[in-house]
N, C-alpha and C positions, 0 to 999 in steps of 0.2 A: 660584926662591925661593917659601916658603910664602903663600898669602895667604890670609885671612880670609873666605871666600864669604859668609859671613853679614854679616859686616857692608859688604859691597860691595852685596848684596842690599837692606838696609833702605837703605841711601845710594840707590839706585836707586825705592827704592820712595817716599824723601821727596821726591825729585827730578824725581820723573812719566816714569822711566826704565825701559824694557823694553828687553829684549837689543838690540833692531832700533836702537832709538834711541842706544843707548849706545857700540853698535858704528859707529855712523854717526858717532857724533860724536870716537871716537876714530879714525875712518878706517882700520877693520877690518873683516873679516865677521862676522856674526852668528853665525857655525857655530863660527867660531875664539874667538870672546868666552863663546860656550856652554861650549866645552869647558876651557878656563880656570878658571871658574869651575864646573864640574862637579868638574873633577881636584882643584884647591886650589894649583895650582901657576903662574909665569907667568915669564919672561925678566924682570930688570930693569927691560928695556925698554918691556916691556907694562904695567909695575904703574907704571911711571911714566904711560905713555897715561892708566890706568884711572885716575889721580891725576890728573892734568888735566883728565876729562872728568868725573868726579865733584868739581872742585872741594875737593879733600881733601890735607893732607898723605900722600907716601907711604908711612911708618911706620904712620896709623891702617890702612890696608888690609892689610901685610903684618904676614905671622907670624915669632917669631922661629926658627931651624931649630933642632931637636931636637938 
């Protein structure tokens, strides 16, 4: 599913969030959370992680598919 890098980006950056930290907190690697968010893309399952560990509903991070 599509997700919104940018605004997962400034969520991390209100939050005092760098990859290392975020990935820690959603009990990932760093390299795997990198590439996530590089691509634009994540499993459900991940955007759900990324949703919990940013504190966010899932909808605000995901994009809808083309």
């Amino acid at each position: 599913m599509k997700i919104n890098s940018l605004k997962i980006k400034m969520l991390m950056l209100e939050k005092g969030f760098n990859i290392g930290s975020l990935a820690e907190k959603m009990n990932a690697s760093r390299q795997w959370v990198g590439a996530i968010l590089g691509r634009g893309y994540a499993t459900p399952n991940m955007v759900i992680r990324l949703s919990k560990a940013l504190d966010v509903d899932p909808k605000e991070i995901s994009k809808l598919e083309d």
